[in-house]
Backbone bond lengths (Angstrom), bond angles and torsions (degrees), N, CA, C in turn:
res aa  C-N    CA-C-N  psi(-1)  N-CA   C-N-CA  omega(-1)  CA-C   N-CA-C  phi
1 X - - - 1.456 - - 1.522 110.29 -
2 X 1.203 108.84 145.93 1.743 102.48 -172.15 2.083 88.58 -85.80
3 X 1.582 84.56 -165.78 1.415 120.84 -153.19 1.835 101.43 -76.86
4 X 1.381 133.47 117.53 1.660 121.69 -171.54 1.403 103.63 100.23
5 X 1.237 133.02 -27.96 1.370 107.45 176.66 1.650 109.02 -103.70
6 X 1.542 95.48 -171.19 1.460 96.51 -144.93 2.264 87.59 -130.23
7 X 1.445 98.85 162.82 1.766 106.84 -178.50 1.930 83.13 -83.01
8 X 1.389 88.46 -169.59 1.849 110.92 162.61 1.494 102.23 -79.32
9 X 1.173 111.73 -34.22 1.477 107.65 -168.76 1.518 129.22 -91.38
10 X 1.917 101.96 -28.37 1.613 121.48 160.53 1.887 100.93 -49.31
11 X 1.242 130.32 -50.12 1.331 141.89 -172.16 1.506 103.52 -55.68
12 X 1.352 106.78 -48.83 1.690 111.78 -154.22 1.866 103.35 -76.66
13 X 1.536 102.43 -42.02 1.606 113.85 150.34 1.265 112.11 -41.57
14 X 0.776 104.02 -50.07 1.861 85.24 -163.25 1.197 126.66 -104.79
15 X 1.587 92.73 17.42 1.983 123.32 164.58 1.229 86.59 -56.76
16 X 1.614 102.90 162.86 1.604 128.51 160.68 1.887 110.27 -67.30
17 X 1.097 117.39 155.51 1.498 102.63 -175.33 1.569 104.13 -72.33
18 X 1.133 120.40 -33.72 1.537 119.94 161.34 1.287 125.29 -32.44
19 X 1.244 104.78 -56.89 1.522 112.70 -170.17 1.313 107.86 -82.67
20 X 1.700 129.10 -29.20 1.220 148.53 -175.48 1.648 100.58 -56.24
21 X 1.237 94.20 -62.45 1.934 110.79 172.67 1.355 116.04 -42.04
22 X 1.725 107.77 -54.16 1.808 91.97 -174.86 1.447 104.22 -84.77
23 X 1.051 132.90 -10.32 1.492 119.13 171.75 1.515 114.24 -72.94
24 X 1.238 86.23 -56.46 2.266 84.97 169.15 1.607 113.16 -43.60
25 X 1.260 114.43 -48.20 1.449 130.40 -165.95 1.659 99.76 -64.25
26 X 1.144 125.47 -9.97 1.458 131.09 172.78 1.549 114.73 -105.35
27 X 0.753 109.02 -34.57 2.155 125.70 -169.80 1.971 71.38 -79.54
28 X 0.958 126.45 -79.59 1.420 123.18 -150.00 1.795 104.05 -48.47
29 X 1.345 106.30 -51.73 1.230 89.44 -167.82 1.643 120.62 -82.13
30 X 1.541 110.77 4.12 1.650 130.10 159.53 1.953 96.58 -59.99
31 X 1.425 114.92 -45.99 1.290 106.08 -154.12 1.784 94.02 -88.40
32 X 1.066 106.63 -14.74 1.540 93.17 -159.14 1.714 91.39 -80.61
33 X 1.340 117.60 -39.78 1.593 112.60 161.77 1.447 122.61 -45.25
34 X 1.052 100.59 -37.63 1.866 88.93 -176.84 1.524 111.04 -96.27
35 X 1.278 114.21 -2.81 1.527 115.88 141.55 1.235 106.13 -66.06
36 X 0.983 139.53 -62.10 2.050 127.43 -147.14 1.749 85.37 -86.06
37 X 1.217 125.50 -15.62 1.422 115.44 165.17 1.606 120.28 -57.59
38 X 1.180 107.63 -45.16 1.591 138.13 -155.08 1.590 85.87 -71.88
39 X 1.821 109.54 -52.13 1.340 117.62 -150.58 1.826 96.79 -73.56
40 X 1.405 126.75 -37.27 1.018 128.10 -174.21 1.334 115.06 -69.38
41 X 1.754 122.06 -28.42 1.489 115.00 -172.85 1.741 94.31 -68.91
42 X 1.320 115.26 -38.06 1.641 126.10 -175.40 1.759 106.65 -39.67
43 X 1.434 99.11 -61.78 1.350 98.04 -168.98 1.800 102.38 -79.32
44 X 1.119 133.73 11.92 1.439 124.83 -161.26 1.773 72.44 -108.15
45 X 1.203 150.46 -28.42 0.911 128.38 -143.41 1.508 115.00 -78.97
46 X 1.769 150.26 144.69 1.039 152.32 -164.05 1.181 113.81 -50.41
47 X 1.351 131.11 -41.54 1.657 135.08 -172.55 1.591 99.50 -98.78
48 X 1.342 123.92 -10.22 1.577 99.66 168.44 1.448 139.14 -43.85
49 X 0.816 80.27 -52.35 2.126 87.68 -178.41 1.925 92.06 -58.48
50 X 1.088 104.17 -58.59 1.390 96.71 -161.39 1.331 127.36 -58.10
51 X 1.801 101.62 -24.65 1.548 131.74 168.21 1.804 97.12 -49.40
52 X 1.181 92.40 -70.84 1.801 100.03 179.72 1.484 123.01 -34.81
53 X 1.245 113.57 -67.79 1.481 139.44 166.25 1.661 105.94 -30.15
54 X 1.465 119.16 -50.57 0.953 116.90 -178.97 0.978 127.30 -69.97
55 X 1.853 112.17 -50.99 1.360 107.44 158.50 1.670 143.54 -61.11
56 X 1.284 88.49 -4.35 1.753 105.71 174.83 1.664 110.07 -87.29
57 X 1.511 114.06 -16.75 1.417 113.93 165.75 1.867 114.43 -99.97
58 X 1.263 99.00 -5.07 1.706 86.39 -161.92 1.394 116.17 -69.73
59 X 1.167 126.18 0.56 1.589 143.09 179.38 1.449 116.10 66.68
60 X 1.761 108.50 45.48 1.543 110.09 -165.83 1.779 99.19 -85.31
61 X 1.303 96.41 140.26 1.729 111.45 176.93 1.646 106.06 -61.18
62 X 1.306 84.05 139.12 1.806 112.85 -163.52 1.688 111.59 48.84
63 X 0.904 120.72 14.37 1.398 116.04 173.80 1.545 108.33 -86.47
64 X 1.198 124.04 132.16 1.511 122.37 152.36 1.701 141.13 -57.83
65 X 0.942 95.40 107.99 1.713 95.67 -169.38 1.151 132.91 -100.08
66 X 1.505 130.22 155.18 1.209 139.03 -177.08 1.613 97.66 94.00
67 X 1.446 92.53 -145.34 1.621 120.51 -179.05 1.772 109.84 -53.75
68 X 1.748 110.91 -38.59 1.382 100.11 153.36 1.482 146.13 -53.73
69 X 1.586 114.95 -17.26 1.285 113.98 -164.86 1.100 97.93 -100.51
70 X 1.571 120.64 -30.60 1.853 125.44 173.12 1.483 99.50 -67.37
71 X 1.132 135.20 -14.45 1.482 114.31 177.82 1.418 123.03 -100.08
72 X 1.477 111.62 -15.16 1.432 142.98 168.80 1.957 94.48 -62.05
73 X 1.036 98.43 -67.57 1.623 89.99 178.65 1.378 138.32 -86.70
74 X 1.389 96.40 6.52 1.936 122.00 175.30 1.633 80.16 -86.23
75 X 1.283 138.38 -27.58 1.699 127.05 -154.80 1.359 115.39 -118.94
76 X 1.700 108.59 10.88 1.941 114.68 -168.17 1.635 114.26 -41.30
77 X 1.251 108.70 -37.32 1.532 125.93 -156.94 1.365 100.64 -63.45
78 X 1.651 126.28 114.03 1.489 110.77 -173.82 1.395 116.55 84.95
79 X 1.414 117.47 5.30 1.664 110.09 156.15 1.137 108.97 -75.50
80 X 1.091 109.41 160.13 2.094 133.61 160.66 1.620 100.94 -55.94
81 X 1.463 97.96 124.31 1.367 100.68 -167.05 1.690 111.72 -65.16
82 X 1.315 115.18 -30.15 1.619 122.52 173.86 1.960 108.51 -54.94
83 X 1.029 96.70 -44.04 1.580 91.77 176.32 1.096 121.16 -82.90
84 X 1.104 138.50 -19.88 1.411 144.99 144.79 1.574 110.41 -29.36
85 X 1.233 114.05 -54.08 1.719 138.26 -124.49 2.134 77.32 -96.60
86 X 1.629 107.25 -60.29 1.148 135.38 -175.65 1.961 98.44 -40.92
87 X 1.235 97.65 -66.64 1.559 105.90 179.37 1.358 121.88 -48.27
88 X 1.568 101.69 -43.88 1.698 103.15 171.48 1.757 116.65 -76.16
89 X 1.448 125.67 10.15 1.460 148.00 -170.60 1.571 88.80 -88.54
90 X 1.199 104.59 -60.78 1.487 125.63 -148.67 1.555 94.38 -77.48
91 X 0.703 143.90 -45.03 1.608 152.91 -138.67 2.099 100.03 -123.20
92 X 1.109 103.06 2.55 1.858 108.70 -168.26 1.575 93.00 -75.94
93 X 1.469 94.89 -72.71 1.088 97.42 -165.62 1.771 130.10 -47.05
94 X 0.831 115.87 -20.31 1.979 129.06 166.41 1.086 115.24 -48.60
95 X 1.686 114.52 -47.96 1.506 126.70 164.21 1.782 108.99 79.90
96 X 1.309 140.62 -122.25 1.260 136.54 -170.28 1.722 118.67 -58.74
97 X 1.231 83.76 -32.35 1.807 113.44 175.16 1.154 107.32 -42.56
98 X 1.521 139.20 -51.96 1.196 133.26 149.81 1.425 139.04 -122.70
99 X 1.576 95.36 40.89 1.689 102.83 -174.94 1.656 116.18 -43.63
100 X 1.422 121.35 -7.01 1.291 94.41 -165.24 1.767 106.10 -97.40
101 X 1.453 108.96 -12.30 1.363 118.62 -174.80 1.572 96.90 -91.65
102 X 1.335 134.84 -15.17 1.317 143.38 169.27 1.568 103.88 -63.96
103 X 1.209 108.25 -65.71 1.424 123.36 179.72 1.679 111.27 -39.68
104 X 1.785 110.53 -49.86 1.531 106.55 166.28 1.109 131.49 -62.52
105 X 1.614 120.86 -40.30 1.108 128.63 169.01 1.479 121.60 -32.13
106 X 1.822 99.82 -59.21 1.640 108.95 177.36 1.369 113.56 -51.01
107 X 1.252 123.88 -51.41 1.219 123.19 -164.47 1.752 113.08 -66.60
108 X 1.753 88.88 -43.02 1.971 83.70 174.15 1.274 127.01 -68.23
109 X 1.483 116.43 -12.03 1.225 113.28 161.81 1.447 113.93 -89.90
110 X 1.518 144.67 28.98 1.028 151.31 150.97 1.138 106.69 -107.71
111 X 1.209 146.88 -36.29 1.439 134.45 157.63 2.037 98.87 -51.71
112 X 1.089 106.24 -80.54 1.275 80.56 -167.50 1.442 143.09 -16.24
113 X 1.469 91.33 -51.82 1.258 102.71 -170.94 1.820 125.21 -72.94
114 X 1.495 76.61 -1.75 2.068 84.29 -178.35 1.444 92.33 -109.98
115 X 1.556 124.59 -14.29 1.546 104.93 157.26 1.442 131.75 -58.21
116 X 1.716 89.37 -36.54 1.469 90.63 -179.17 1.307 119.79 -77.24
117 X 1.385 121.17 -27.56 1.504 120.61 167.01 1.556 112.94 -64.48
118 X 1.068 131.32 -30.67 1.407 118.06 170.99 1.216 126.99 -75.90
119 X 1.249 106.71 -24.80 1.575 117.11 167.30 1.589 101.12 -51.52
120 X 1.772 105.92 -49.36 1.386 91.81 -161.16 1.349 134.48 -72.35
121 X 1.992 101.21 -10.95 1.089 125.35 -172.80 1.396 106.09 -80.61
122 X 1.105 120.43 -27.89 1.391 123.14 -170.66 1.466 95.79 -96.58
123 X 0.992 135.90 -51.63 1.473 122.80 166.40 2.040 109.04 -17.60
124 X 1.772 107.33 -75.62 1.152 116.19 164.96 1.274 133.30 -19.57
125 X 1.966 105.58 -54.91 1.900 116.05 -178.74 1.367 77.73 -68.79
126 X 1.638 142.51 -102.29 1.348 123.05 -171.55 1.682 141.84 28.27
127 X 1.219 98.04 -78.83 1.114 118.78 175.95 1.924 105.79 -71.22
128 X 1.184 115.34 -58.55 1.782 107.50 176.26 1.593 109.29 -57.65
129 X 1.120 120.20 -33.63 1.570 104.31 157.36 1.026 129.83 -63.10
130 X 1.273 126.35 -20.77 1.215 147.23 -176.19 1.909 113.62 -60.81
131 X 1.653 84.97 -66.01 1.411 109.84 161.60 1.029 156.31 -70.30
132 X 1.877 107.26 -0.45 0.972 136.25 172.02 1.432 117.88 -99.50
133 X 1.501 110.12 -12.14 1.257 97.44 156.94 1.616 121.45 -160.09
134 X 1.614 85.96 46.52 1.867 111.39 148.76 1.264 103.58 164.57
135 X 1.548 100.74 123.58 1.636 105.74 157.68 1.194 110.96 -140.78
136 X 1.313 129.88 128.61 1.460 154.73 175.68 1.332 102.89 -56.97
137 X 1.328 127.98 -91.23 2.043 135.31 -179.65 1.269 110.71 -131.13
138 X 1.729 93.79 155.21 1.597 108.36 165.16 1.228 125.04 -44.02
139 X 1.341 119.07 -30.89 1.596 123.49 -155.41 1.779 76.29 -69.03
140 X 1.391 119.60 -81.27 1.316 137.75 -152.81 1.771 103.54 -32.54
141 X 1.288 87.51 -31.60 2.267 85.82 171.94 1.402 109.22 -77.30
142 X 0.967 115.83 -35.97 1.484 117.05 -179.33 1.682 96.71 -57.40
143 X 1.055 115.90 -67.38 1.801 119.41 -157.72 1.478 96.00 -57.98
144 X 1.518 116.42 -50.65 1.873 97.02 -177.62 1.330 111.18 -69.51
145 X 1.081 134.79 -41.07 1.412 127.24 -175.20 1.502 111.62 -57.37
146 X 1.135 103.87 -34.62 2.072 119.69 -175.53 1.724 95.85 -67.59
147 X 1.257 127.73 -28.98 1.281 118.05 -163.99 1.645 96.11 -106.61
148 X 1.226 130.06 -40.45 1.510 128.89 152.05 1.540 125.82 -33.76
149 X 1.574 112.00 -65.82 1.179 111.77 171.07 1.757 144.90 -94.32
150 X 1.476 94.66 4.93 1.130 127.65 -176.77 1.789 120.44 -82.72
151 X 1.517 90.97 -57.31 1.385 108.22 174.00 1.493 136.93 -115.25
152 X 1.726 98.32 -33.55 1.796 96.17 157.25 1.519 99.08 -80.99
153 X 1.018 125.30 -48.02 1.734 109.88 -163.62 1.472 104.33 -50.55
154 X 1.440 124.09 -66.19 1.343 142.06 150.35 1.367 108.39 21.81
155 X 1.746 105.22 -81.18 0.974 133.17 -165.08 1.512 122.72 -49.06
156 X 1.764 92.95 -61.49 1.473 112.46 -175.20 1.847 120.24 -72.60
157 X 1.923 104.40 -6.55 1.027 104.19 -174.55 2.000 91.59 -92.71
158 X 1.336 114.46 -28.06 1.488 100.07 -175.31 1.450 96.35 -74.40
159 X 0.946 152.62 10.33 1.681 145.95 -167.14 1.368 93.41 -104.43
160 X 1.587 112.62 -45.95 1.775 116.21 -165.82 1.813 96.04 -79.61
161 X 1.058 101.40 11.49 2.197 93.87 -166.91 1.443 84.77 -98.26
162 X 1.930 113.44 -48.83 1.476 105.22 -156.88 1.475 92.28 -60.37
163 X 1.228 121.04 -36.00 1.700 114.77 -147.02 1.754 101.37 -92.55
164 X 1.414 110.45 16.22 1.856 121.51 156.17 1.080 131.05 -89.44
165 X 2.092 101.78 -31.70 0.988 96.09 165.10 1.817 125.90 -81.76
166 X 0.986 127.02 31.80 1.320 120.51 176.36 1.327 118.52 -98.88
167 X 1.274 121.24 149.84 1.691 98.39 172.25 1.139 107.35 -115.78
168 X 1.832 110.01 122.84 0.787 131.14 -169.55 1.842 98.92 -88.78
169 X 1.430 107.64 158.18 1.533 125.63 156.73 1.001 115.88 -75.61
170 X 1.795 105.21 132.24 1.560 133.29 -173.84 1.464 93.61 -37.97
171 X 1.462 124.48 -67.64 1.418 127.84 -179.28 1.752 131.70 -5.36
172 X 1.680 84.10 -58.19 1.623 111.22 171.95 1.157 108.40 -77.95
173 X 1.069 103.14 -69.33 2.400 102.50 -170.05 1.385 73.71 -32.80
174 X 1.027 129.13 -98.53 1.517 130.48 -134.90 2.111 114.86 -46.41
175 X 1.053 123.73 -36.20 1.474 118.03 133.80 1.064 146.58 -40.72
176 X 1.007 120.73 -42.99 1.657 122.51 168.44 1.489 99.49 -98.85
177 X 1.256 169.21 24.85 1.294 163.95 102.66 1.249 97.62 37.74
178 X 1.756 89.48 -71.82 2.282 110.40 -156.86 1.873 85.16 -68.09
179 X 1.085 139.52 -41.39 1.410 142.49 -151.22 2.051 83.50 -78.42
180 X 1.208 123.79 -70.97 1.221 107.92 -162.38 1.339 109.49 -64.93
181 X 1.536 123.84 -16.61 1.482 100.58 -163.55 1.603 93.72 -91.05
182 X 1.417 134.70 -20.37 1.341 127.14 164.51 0.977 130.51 -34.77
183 X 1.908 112.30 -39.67 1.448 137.30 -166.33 1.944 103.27 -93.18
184 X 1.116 109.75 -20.92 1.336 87.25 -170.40 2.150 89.91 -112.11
185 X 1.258 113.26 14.39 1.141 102.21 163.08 1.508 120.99 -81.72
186 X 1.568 89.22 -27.01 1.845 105.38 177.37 1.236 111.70 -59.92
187 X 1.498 113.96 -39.42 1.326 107.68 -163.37 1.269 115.39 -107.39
188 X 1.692 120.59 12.15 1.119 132.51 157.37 2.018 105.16 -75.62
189 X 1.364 98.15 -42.11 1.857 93.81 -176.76 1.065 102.15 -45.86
190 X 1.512 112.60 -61.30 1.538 129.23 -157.44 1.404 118.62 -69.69
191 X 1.410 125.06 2.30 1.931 124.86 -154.81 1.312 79.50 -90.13
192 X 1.347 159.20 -13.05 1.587 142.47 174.73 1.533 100.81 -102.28
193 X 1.204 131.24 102.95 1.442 126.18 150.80 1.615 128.07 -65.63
194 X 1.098 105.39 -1.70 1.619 107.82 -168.11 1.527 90.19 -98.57
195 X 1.373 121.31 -39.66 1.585 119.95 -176.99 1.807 107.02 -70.49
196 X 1.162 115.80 -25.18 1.867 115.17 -170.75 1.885 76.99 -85.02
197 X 1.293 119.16 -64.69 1.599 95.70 -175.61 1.330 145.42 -45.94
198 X 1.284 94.09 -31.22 1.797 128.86 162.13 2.096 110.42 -44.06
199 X 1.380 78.91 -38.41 1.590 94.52 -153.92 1.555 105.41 -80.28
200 X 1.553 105.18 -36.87 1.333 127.20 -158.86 1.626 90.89 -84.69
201 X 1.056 117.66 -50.80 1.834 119.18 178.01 1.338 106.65 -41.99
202 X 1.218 119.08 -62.15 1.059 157.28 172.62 2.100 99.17 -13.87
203 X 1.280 102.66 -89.14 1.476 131.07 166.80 1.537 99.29 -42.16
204 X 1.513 128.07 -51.80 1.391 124.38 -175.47 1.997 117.85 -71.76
205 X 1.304 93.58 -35.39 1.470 104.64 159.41 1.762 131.25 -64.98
206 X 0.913 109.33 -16.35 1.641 130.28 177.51 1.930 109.66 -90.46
207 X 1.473 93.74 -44.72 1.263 107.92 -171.75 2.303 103.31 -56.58
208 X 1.682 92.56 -28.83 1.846 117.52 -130.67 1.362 69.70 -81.32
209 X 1.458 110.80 -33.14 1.698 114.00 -141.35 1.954 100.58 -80.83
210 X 1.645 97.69 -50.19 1.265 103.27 -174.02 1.812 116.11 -59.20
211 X 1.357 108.16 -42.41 1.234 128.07 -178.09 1.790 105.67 -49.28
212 X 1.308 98.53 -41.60 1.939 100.18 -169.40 1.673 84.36 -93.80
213 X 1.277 153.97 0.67 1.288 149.97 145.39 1.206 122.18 -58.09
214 X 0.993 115.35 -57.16 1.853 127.68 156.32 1.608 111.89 -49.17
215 X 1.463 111.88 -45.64 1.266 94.89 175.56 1.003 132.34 -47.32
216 X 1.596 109.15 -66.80 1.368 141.71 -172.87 2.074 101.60 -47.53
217 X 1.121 93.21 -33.18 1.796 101.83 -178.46 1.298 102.93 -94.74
218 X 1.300 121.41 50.90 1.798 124.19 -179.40 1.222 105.17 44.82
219 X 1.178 143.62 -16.45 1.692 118.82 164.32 1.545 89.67 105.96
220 X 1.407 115.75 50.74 1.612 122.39 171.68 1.428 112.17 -110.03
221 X 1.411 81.22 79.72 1.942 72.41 171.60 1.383 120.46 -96.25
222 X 1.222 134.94 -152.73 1.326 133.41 -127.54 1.392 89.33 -100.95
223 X 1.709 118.67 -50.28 1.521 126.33 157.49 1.407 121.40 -32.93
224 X 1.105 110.65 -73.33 2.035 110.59 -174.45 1.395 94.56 -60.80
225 X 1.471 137.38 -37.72 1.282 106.75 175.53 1.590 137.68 -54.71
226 X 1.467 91.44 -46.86 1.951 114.03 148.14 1.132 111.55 -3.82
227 X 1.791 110.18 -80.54 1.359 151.04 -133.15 1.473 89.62 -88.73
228 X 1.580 122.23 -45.18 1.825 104.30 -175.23 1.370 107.34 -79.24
229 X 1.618 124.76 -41.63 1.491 105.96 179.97 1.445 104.21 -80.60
230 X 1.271 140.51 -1.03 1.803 111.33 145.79 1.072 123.08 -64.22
231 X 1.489 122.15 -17.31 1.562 100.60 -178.58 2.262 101.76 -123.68
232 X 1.408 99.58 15.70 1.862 97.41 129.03 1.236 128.53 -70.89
233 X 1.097 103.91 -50.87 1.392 125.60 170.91 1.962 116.99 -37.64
234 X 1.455 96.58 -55.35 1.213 107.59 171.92 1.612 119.92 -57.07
235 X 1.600 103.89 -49.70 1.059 118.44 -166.09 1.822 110.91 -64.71
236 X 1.678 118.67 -37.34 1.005 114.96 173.12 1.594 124.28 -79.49
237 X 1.292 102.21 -9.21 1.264 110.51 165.08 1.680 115.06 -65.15
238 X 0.789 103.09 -62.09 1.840 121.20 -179.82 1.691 96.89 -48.27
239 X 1.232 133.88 -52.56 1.038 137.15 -161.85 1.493 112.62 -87.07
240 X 1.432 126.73 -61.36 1.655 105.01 152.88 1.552 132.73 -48.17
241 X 1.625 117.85 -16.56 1.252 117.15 151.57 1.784 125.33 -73.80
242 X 1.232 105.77 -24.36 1.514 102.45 160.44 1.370 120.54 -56.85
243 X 1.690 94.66 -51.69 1.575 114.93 -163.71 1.904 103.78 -59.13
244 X 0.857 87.60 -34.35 1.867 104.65 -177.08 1.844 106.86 -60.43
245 X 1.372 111.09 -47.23 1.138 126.36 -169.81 1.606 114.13 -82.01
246 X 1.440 106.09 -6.07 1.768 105.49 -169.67 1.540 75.89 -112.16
247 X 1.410 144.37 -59.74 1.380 132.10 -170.22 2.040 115.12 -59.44
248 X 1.504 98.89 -28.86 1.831 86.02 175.69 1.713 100.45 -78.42
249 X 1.324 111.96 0.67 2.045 98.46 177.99 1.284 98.17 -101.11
250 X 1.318 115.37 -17.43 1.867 106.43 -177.62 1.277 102.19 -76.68
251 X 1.547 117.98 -28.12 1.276 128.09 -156.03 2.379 101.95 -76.57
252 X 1.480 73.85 -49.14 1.732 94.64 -178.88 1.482 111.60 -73.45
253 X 1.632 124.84 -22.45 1.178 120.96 152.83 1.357 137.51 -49.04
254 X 1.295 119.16 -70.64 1.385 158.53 139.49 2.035 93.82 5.32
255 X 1.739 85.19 -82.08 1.909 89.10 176.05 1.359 129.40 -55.61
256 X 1.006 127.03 -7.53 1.553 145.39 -143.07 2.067 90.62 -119.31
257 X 1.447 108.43 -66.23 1.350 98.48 158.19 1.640 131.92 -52.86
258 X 1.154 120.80 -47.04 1.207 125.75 -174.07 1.579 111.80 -62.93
């Protein structure tokens, strides 16, 4: 690319974190579908059940067996991403033996993990609505953002570390490609917290500014302005209907003498 222009992704950087958020908040939930897509051809496949079955009899240590372990993986959607992660530990080492319940595993721990990033993103749009139209103090941005990026971000980035270290099959990397590079664009926005706080003040200071603007102008906003010419509006209504009603009696007078 020559010199001045920009990738898809130089652009998406250098979005506002607002805007950064609802665009992620859409790409994620595109990917998290073509995960539960991915996950459904898995289980549609002919030897699944039997894949299961087997591993629910093979008598593997700490694994749950039988009719428990088929229901453990009839129910992935909404596990704790560590036990997920744990199950595919337990079950690695077997290797072809049960690639196809391996294969789910991977993927449910990639759904997870883009649940939890959207959560976090939407947490974020949240909060800029929030701030866009009221914020009290700086401190108060600091504390949500500190508990946003502190501890869910935190969180969801040690979940995406365990699930790096695995080695996955060429097969997969090469499927989720678009899924990881989504994920590490997020967490390229996000690796400065002092700049998203920066940003967020930022939006709350604008908000501070307009709000004591309105004041200072009696507190006419765009609504009460609405609100008085609807009820001019009203008022001249009522009054050429008066006016209407005193001229048809002058009118009915008038004939009544004559």
């Amino acid at each position: 690319m020559g010199a001045g222009q920009s990738t898809p992704e130089t652009a998406s950087s250098q979005a506002s974190v607002c805007d950064f958020s609802k665009e992620q908040i859409v790409k994620l939930g595109q990917e998290i579908d073509k995960i539960d897509g991915l996950i459904l051809s898995v289980k549609k496949n002919e030897n699944y059940d039997k894949v299961v079955s087997d591993a629910g009899g093979a008598r593997i240590p700490d694994l749950e067996g039988g009719a428990a372990f088929a229901s453990y993986m009839a129910t992935l959607r909404g596990k704790d991403f560590k036990d997920i992660n744990e199950h595919y530990t337990l079950l690695r080492p077997y290797g072809s033996r049960f690639s196809l319940i391996l294969e789910h595993l991977l993927y449910a721990q990639v759904n997870g993990i883009l649940e939890e990033y959207k959560a976090i993103l939407s947490s974020i749009k949240t909060l800029c609505e929030k701030y866009q139209s009221n914020c009290v103090a700086d401190v108060v941005v600091e504390q949500d953002i500190d508990v946003i990026i502190s501890e869910n971000f935190s969180e969801a980035k040690t979940h995406l570390n365990l699930f790096n270290q695995i080695q996955i099959p060429d097969t997969i990397t090469s499927t989720l490609k678009e899924t990881i590079g989504i994920i590490n664009e997020i967490n390229k926005r996000f690796s400065n917290i002092d700049n998203i706080i920066t940003e967020m003040k930022t939006i709350c200071e604008r908000t501070r500014t307009t709000t004591r603007l309105f004041s200072r102008a009696g507190g006419k906003t765009a609504r009460s302005a609405y609100k008085k010419r609807k009820q001019m509006k009203m008022k001249m209504k009522n009054s050429n209907s008066r006016s209407k009603t005193r001229n048809n009696k002058k009118k009915y007078t008038t004939m009544v003498k004559v």
